[in-house]
C-alpha positions as CSV (number, residue, x, y, z in Angstrom):
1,X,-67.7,49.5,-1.4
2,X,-68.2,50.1,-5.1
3,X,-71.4,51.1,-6.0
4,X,-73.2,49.0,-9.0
5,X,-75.9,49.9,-11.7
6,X,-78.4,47.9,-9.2
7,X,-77.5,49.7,-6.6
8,X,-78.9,53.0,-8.4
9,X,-82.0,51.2,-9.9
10,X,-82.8,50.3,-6.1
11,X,-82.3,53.6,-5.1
12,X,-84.5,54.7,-7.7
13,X,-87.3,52.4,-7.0
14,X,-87.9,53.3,-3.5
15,X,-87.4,57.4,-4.1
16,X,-90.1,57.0,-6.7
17,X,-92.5,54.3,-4.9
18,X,-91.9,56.9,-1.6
19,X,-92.7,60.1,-3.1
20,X,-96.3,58.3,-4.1
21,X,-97.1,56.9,-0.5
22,X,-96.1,59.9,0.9
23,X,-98.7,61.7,-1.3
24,X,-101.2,59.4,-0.6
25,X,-100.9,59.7,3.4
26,X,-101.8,55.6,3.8
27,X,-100.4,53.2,5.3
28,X,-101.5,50.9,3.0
29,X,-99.7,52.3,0.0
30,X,-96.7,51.5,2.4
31,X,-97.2,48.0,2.3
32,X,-97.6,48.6,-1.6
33,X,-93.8,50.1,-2.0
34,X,-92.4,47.1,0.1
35,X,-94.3,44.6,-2.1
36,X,-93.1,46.8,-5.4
37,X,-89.7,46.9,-4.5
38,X,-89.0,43.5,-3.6
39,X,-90.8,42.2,-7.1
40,X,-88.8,44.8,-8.8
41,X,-85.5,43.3,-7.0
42,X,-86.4,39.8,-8.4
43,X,-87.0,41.1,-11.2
44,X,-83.7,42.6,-12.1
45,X,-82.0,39.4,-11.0
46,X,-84.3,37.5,-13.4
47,X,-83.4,39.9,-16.3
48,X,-79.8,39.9,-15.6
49,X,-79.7,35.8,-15.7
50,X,-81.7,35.7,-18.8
51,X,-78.9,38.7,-19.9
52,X,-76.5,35.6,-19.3
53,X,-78.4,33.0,-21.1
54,X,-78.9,35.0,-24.2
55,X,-75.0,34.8,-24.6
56,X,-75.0,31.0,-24.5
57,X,-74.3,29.0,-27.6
58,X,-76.7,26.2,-25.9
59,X,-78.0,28.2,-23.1
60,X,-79.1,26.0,-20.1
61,X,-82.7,27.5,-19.7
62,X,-83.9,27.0,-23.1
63,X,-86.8,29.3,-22.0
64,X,-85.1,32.6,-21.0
65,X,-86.6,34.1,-23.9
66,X,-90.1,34.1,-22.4
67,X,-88.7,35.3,-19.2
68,X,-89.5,39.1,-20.7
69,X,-92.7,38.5,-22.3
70,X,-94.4,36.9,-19.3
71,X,-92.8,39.7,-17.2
72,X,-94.5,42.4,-19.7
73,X,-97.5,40.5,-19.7
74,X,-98.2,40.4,-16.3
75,X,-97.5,43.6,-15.5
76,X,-100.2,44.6,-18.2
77,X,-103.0,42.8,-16.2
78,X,-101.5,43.9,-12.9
79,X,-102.0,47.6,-14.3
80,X,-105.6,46.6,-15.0
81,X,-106.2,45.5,-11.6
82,X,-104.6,48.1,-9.7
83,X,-106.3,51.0,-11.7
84,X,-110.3,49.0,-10.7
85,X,-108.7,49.0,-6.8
86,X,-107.1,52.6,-7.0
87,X,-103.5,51.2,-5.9
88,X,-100.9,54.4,-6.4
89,X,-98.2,52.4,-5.3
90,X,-98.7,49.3,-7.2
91,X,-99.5,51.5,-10.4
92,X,-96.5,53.2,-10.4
93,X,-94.6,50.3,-9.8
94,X,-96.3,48.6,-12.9
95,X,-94.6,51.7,-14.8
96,X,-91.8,51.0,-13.1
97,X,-91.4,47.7,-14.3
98,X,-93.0,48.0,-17.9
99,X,-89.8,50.7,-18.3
100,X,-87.0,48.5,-16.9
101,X,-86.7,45.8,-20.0
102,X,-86.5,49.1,-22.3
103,X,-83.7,50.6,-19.5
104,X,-81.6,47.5,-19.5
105,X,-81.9,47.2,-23.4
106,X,-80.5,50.5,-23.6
107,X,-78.1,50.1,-20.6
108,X,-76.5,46.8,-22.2
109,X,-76.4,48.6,-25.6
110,X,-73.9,51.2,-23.7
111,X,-72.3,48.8,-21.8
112,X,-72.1,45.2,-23.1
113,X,-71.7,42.4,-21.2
114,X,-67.7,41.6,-20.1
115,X,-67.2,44.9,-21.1
């Protein structure tokens, strides 16, 4: 099995969002890193089709563009929210996430698509 960038994203993911419930000794925060890390895995499919759509002459989601900005967006009111409910897990992920458009920016810069 060859292992992919995605594969090390996961990895990452679920080492960061573990160290944080494992500090915070609750279940709950548990239930937090499963919910994190399966956004986060939609989330990098999402960004990798709109990766694909940018690269289109007539790209068949005309609104790929906005997939970034409303994923931005929401994680800036999701940051609000956790922070008045004390959610460790669900904050950290929101750092997570607001980091991964500026990862795969840089990542695609290094290694272009069809590359």
């Amino acid at each position: 099995m060859r292992l992919r960038t995605w594969h090390f994203e996961h990895a990452f993911v679920l080492v960061v969002l573990s160290v944080v419930a494992l500090y915070s000794r609750s279940l709950v925060e548990w239930l937090g890193v499963i919910a994190v890390y399966f956004s986060f895995a939609h989330a990098a499919i999402a960004d990798r089709m709109a990766e694909r759509q940018a690269l289109q002459l007539r790209p068949e989601v005309e609104c790929y563009r906005w997939s970034t900005r409303y994923f931005v967006g929401k994680e800036v009111v999701w940051v609000a929210y956790f922070v008045a409910h004390r959610s460790y897990s669900a904050l950290v992920g929101c750092a997570l996430f607001l980091a991964y458009p500026v990862w795969r920016k840089f990542w695609r810069s290094v290694h272009p698509i069809g590359s």
